[in-house]
Predicted model as a PDB file, atoms N, CA, C, CB and O in Angstrom, pLDDT in the B-factor column:
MODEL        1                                                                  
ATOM      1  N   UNK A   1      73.372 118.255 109.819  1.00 87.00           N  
ATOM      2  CA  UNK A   1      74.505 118.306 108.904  1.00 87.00           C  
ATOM      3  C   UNK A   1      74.243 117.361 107.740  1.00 87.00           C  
ATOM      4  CB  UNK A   1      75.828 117.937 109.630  1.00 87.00           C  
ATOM      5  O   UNK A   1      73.704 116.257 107.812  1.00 87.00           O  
ATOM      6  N   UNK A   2      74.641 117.878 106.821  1.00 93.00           N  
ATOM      7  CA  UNK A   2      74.659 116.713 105.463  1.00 93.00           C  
ATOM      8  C   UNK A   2      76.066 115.750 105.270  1.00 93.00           C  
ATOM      9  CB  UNK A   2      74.540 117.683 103.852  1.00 93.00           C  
ATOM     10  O   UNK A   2      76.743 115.269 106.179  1.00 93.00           O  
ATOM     11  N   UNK A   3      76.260 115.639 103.973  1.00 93.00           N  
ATOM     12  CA  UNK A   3      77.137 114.379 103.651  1.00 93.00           C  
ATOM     13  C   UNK A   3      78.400 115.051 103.688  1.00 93.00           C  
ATOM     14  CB  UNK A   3      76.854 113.556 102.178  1.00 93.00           C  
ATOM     15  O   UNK A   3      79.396 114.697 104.318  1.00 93.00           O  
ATOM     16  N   UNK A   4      78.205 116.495 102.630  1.00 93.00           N  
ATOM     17  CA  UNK A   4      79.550 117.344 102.821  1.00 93.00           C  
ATOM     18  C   UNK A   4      80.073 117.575 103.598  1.00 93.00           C  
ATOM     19  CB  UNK A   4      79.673 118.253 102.587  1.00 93.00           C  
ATOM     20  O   UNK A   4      81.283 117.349 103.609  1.00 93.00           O  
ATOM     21  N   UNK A   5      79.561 118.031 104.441  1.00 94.00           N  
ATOM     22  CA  UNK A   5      79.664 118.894 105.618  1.00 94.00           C  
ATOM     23  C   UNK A   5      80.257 118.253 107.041  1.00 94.00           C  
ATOM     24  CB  UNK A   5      78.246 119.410 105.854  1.00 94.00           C  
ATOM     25  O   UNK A   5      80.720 118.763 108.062  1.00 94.00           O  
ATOM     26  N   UNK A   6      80.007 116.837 106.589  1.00 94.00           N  
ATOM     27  CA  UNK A   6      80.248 115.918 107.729  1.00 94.00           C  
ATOM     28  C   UNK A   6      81.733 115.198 107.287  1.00 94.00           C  
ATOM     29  CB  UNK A   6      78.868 114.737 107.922  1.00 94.00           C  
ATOM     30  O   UNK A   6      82.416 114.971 108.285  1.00 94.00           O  
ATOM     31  N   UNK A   7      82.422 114.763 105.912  1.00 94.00           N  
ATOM     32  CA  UNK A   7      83.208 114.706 105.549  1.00 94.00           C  
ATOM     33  C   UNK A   7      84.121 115.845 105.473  1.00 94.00           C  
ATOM     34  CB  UNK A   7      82.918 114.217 104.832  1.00 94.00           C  
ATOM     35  O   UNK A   7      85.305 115.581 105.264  1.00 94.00           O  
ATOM     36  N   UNK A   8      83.872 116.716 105.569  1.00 94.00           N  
ATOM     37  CA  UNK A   8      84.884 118.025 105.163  1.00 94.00           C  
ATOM     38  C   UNK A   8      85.357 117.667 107.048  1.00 94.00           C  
ATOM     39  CB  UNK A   8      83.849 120.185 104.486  1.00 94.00           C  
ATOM     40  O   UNK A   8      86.436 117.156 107.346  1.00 94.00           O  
ATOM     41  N   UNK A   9      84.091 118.144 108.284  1.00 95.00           N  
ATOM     42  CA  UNK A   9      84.965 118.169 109.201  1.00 95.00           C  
ATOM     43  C   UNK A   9      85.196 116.713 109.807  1.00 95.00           C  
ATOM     44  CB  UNK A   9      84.550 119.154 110.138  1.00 95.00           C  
ATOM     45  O   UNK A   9      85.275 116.486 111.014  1.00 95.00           O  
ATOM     46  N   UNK A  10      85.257 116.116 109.173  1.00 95.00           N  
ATOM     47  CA  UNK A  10      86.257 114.698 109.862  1.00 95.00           C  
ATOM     48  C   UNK A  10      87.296 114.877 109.096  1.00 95.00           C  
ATOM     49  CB  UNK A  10      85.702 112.933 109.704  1.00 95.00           C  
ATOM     50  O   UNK A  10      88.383 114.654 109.628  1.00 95.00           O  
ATOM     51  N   UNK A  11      87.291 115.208 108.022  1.00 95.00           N  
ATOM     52  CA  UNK A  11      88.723 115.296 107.536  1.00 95.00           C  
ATOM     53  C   UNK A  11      89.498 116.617 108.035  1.00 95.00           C  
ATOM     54  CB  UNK A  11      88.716 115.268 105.927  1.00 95.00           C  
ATOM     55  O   UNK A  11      90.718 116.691 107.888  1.00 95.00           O  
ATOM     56  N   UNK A  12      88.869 117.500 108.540  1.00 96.00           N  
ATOM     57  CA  UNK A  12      89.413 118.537 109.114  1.00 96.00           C  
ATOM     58  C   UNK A  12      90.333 117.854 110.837  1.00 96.00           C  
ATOM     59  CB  UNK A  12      87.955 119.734 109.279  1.00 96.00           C  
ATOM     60  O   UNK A  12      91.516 117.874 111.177  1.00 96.00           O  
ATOM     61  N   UNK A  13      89.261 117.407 111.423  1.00 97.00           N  
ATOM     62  CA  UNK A  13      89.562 116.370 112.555  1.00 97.00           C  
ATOM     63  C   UNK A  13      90.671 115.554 112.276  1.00 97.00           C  
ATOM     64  CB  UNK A  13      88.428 115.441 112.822  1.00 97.00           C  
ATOM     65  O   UNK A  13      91.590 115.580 113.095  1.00 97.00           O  
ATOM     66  N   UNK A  14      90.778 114.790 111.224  1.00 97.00           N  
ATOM     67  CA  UNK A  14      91.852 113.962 110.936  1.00 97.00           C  
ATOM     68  C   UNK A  14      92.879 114.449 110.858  1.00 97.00           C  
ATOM     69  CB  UNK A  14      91.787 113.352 110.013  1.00 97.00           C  
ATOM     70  O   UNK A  14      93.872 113.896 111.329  1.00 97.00           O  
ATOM     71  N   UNK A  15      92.925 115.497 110.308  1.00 97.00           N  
ATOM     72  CA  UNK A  15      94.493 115.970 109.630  1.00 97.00           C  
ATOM     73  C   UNK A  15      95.098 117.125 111.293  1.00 97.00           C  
ATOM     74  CB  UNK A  15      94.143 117.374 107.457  1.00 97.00           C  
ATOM     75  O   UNK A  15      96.248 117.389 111.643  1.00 97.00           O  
ATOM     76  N   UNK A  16      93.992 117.469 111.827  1.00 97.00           N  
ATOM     77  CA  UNK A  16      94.380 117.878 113.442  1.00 97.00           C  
ATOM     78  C   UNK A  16      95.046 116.760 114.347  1.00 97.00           C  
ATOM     79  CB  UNK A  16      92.972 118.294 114.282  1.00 97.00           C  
ATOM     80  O   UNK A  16      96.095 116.728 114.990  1.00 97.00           O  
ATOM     81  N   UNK A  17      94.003 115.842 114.137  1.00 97.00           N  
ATOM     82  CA  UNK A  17      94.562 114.885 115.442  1.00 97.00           C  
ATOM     83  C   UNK A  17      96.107 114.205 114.770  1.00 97.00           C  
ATOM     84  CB  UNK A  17      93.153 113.315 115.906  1.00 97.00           C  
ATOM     85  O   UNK A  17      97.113 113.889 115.404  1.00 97.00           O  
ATOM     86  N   UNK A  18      95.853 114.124 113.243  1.00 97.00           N  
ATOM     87  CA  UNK A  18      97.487 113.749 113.215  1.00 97.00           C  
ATOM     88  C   UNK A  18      98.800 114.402 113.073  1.00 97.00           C  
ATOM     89  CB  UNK A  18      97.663 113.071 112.367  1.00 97.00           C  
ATOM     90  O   UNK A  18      99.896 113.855 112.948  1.00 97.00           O  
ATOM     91  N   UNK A  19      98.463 115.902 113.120  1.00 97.00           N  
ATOM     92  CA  UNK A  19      99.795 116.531 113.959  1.00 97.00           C  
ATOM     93  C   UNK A  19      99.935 116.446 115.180  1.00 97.00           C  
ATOM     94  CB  UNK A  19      99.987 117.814 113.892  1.00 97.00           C  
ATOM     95  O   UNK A  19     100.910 116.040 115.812  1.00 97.00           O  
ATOM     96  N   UNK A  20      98.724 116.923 115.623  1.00 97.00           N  
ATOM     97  CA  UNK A  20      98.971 116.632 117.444  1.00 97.00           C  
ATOM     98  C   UNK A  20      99.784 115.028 117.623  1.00 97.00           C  
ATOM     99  CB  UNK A  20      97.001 116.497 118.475  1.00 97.00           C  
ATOM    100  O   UNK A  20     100.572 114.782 118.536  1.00 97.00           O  
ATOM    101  N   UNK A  21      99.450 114.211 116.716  1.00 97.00           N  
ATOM    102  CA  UNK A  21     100.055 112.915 117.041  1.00 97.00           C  
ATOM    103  C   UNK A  21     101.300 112.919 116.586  1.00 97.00           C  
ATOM    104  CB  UNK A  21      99.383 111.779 116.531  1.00 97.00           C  
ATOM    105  O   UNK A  21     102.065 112.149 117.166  1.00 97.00           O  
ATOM    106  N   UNK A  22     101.751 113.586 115.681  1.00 97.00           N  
ATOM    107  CA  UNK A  22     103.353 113.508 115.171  1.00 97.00           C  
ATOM    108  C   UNK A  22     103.960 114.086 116.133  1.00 97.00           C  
ATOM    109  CB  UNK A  22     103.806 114.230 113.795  1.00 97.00           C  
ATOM    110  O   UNK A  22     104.905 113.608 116.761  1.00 97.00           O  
ATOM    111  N   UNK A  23     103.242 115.584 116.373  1.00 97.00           N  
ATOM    112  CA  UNK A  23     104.029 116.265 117.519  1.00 97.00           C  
ATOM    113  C   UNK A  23     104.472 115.972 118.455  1.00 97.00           C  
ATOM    114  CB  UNK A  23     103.668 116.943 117.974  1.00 97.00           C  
ATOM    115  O   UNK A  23     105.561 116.451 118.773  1.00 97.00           O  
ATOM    116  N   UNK A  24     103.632 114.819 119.500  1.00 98.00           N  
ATOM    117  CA  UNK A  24     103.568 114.167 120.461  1.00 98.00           C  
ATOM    118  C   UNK A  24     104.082 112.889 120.756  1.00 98.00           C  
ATOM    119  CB  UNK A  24     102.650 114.189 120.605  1.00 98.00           C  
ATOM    120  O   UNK A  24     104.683 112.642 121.801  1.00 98.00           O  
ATOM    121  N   UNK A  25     103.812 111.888 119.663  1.00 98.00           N  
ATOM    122  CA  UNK A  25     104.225 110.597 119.660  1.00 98.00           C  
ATOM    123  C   UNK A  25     105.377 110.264 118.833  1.00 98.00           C  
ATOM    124  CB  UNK A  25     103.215 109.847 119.318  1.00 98.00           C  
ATOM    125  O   UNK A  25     106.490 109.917 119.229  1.00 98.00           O  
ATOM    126  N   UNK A  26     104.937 110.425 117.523  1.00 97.00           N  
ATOM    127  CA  UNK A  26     106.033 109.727 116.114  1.00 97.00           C  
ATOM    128  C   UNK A  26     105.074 110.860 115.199  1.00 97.00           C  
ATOM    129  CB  UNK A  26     105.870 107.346 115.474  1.00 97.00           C  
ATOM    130  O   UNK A  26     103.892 111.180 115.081  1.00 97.00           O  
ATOM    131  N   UNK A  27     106.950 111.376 114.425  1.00 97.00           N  
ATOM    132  CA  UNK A  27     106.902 111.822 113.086  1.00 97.00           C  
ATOM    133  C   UNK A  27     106.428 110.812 111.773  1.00 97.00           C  
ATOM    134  CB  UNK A  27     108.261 112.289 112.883  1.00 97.00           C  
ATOM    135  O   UNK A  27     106.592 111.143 110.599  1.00 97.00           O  
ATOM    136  N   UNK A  28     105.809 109.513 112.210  1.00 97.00           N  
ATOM    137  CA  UNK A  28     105.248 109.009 111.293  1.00 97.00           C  
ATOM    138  C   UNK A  28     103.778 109.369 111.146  1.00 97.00           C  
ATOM    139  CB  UNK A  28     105.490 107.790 111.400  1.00 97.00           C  
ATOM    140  O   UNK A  28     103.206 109.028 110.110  1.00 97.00           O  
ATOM    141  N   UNK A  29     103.195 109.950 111.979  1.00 97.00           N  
ATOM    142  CA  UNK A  29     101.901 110.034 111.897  1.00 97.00           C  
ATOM    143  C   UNK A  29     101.857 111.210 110.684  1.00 97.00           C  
ATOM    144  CB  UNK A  29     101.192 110.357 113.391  1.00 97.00           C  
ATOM    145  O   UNK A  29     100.864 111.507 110.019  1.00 97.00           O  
ATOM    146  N   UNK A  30     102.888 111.659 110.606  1.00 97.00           N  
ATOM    147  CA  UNK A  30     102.569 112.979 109.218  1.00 97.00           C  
ATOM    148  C   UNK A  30     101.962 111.695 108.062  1.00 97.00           C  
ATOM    149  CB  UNK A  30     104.644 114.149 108.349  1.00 97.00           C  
ATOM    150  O   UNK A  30     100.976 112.183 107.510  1.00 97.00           O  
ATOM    151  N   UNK A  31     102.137 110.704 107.694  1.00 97.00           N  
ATOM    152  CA  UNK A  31     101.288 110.009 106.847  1.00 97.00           C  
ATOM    153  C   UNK A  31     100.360 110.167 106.624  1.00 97.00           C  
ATOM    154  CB  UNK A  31     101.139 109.181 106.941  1.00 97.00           C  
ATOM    155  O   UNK A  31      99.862 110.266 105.502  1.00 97.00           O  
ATOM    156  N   UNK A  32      99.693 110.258 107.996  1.00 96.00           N  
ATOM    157  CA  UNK A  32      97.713 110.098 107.928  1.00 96.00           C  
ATOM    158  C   UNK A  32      97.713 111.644 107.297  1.00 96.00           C  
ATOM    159  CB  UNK A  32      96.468 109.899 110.015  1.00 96.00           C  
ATOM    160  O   UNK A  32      96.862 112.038 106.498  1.00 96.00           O  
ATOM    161  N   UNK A  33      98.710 112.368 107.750  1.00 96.00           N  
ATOM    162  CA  UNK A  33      98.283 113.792 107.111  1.00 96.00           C  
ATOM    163  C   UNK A  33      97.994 113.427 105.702  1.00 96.00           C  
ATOM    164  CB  UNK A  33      99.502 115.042 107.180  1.00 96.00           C  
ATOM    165  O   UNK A  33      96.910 113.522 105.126  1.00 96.00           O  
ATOM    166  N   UNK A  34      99.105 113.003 105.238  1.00 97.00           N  
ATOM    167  CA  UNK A  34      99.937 112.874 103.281  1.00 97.00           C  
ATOM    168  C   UNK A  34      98.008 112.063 103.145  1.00 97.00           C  
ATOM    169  CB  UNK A  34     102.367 110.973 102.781  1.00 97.00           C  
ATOM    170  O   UNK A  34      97.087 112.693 102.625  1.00 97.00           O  
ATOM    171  N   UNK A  35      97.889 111.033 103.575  1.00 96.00           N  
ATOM    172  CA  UNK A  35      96.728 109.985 103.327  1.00 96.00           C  
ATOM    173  C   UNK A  35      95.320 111.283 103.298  1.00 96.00           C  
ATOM    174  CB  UNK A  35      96.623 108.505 104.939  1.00 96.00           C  
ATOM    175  O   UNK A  35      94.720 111.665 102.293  1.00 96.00           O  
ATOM    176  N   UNK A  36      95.158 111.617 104.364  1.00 96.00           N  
ATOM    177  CA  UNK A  36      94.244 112.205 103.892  1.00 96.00           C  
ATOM    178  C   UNK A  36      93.798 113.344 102.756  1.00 96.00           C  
ATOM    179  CB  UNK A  36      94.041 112.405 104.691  1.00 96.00           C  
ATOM    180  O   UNK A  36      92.746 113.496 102.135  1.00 96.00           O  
ATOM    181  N   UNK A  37      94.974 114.029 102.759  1.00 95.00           N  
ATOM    182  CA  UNK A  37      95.245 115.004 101.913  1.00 95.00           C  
ATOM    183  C   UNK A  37      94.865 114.402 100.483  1.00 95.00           C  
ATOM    184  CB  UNK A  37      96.715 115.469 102.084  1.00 95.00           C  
ATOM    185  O   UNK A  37      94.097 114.974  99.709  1.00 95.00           O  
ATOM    186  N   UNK A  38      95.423 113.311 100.250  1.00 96.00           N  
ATOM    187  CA  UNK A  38      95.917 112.722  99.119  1.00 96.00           C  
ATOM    188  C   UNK A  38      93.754 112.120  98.490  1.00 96.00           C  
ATOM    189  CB  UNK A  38      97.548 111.106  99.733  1.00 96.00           C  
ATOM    190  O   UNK A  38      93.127 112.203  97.435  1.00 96.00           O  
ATOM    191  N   UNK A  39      93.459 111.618  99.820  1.00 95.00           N  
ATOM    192  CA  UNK A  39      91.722 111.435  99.398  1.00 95.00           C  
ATOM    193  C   UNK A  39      91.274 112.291  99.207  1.00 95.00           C  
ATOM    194  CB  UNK A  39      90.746 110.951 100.176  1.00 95.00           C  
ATOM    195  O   UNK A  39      90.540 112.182  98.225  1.00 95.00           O  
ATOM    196  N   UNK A  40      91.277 113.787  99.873  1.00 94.00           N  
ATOM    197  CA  UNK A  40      90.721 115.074  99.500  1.00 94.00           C  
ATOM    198  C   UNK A  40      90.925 114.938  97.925  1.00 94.00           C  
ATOM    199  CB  UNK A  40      91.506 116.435 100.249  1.00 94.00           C  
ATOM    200  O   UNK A  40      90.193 114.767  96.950  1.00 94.00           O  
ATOM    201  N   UNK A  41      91.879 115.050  98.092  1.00 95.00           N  
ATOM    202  CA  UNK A  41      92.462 115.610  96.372  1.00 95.00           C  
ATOM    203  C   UNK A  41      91.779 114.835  95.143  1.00 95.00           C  
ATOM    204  CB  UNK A  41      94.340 115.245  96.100  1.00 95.00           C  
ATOM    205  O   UNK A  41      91.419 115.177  94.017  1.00 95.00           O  
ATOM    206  N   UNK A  42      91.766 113.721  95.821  1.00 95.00           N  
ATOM    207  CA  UNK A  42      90.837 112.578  94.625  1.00 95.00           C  
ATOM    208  C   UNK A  42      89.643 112.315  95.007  1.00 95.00           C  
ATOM    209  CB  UNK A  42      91.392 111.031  94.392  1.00 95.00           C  
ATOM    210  O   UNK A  42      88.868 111.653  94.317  1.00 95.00           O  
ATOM    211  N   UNK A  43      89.363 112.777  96.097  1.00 93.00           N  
ATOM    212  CA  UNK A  43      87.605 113.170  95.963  1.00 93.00           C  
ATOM    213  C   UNK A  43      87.342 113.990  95.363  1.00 93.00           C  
ATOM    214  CB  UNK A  43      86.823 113.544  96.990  1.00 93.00           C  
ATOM    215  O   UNK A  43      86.358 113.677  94.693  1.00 93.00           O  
ATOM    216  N   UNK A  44      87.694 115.084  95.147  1.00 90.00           N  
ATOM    217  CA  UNK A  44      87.752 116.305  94.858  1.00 90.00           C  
ATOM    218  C   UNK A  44      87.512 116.568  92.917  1.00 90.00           C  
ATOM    219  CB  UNK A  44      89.251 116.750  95.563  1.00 90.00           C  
ATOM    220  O   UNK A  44      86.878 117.427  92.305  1.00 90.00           O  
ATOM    221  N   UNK A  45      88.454 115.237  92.376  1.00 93.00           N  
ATOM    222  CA  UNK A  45      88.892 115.634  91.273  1.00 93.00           C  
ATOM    223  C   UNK A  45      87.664 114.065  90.676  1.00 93.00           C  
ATOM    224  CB  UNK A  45      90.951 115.767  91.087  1.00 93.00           C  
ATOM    225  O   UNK A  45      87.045 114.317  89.642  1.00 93.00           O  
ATOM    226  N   UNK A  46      87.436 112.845  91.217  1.00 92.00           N  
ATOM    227  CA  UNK A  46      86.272 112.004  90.837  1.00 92.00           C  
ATOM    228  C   UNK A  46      85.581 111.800  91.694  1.00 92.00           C  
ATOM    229  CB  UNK A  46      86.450 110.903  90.358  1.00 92.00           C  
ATOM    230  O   UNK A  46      85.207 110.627  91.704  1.00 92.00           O  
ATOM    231  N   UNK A  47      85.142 112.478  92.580  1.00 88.00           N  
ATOM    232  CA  UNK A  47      84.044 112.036  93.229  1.00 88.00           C  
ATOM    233  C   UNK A  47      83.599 111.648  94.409  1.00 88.00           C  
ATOM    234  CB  UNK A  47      83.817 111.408  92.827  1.00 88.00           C  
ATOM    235  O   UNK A  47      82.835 112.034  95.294  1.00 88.00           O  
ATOM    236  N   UNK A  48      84.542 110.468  94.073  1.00 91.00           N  
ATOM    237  CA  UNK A  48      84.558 109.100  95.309  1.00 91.00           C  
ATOM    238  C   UNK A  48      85.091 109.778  96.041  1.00 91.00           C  
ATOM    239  CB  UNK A  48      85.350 107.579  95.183  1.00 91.00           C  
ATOM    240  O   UNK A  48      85.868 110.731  95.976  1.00 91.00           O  
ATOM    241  N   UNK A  49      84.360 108.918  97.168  1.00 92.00           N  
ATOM    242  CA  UNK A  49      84.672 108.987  98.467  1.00 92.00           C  
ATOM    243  C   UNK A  49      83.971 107.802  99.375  1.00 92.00           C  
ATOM    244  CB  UNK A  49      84.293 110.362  98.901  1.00 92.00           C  
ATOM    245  O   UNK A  49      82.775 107.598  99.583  1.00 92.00           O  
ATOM    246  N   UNK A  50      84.724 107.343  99.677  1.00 92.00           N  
ATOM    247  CA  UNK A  50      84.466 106.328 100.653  1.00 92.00           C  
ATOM    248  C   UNK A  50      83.284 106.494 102.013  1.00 92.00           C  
ATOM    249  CB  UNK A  50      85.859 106.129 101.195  1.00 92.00           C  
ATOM    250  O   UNK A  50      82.261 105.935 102.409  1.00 92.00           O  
ATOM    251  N   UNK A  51      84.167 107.625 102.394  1.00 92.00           N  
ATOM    252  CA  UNK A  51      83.885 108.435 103.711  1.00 92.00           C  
ATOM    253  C   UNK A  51      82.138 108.651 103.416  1.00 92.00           C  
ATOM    254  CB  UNK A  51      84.975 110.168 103.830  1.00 92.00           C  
ATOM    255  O   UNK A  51      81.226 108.353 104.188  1.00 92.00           O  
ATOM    256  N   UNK A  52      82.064 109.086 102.442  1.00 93.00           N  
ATOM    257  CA  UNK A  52      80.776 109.784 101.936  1.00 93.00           C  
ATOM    258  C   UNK A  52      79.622 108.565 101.749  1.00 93.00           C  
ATOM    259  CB  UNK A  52      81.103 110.640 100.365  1.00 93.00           C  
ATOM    260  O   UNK A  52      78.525 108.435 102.292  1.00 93.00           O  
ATOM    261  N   UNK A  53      80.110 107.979 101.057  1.00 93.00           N  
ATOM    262  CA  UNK A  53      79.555 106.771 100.920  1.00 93.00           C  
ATOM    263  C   UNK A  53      79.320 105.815 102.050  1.00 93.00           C  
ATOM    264  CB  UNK A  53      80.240 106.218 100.087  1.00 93.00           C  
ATOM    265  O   UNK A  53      78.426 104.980 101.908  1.00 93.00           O  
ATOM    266  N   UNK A  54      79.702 105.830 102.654  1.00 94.00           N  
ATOM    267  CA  UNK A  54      79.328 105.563 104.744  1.00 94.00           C  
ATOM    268  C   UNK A  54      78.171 105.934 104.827  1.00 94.00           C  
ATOM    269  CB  UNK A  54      80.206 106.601 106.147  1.00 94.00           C  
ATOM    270  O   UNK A  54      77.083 105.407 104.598  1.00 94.00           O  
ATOM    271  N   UNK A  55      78.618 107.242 105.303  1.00 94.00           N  
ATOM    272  CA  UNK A  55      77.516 108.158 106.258  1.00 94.00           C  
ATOM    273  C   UNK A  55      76.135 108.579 105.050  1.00 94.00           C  
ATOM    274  CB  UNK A  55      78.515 109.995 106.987  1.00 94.00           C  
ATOM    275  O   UNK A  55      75.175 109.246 105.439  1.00 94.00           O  
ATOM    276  N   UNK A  56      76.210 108.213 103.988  1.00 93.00           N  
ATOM    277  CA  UNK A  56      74.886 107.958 103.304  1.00 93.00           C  
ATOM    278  C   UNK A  56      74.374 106.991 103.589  1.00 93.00           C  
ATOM    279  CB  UNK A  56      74.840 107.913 102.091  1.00 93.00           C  
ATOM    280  O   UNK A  56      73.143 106.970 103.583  1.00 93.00           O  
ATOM    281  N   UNK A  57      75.167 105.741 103.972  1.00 95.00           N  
ATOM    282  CA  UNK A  57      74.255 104.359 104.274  1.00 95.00           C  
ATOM    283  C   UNK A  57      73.862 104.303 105.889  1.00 95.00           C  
ATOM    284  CB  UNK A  57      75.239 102.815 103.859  1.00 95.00           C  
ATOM    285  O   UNK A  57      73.260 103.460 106.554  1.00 95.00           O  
ATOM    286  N   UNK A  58      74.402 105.429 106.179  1.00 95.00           N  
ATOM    287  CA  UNK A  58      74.071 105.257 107.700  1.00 95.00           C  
ATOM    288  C   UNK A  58      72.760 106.581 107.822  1.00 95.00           C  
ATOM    289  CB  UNK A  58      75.778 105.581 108.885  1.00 95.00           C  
ATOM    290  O   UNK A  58      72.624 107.108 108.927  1.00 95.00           O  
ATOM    291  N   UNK A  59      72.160 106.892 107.048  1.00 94.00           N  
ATOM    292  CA  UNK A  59      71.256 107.883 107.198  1.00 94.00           C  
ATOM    293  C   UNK A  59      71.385 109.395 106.890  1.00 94.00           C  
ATOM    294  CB  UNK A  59      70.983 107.779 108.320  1.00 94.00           C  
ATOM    295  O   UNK A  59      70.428 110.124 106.628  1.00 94.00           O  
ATOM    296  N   UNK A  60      72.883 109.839 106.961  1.00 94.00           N  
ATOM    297  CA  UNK A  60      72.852 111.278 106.536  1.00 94.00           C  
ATOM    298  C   UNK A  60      72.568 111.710 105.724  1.00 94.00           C  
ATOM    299  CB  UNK A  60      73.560 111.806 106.503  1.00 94.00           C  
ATOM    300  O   UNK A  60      72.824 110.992 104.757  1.00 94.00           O  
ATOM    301  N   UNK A  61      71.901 113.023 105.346  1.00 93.00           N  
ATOM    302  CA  UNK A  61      70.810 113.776 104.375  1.00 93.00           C  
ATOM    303  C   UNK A  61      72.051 114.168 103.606  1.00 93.00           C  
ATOM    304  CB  UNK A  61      69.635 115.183 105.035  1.00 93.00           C  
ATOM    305  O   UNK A  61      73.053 114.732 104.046  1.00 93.00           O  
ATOM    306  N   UNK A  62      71.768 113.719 102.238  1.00 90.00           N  
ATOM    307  CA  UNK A  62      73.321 114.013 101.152  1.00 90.00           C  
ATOM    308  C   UNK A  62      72.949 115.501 100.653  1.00 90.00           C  
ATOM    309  CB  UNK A  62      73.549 112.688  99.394  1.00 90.00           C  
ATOM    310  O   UNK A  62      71.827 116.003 100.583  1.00 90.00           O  
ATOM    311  N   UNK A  63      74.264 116.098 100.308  1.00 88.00           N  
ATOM    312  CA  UNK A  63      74.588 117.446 100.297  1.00 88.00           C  
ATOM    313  C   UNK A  63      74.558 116.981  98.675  1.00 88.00           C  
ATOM    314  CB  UNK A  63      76.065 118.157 101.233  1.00 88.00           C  
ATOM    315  O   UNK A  63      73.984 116.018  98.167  1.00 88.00           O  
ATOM    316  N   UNK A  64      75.507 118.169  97.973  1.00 89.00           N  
ATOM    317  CA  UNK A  64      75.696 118.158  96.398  1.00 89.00           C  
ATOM    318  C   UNK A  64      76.845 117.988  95.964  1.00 89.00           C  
ATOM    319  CB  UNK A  64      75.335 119.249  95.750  1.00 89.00           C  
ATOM    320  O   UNK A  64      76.971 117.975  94.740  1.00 89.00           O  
ATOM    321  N   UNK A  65      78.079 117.801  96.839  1.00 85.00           N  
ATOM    322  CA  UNK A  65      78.830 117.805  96.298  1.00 85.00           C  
ATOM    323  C   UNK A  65      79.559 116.226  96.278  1.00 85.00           C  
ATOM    324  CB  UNK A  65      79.360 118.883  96.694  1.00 85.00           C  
ATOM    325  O   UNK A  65      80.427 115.916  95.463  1.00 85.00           O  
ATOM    326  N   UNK A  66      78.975 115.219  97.439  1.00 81.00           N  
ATOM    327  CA  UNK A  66      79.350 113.734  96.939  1.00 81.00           C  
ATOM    328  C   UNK A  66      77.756 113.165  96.559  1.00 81.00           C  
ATOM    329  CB  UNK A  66      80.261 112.650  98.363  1.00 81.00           C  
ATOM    330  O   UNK A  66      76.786 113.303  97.304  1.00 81.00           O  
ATOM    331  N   UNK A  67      77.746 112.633  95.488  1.00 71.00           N  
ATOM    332  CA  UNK A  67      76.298 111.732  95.162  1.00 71.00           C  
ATOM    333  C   UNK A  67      76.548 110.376  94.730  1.00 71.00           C  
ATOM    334  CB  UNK A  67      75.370 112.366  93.936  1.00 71.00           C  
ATOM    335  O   UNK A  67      75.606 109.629  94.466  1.00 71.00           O  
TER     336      UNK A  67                                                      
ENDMDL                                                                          
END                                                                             
């Protein structure tokens, strides 16, 4: 897997495990939803990404769409 590919599904992961967690525990966990959503959106529109910027320093083969 590359850089994209590995950020797209953790953020896919994220925004799962935090309904299952609202559903289950507290309607506050819809946050992490709003939170992640909200980094998509501004990765999306400059770039950054945190997430991305990790798993490049940890060895993953970078894709094209975070550099």
């Amino acid at each position: 897997m590359n850089v994209d590919k590995t950020v797209l599904s953790f953020a896919g992961f994220m925004v799962l495990l935090s309904l299952v967690l609202a559903w289950l525990v507290s309607p506050w966990f819809y946050v992490l939803t709003a939170l992640v959503g909200l980094n998509l959106f501004q990765a999306g529109i400059t770039g950054f990404c945190p997430a991305a910027m990790l798993l490049r320093r940890l060895g993953v083969k970078p894709g094209c769409a975070f550099r």
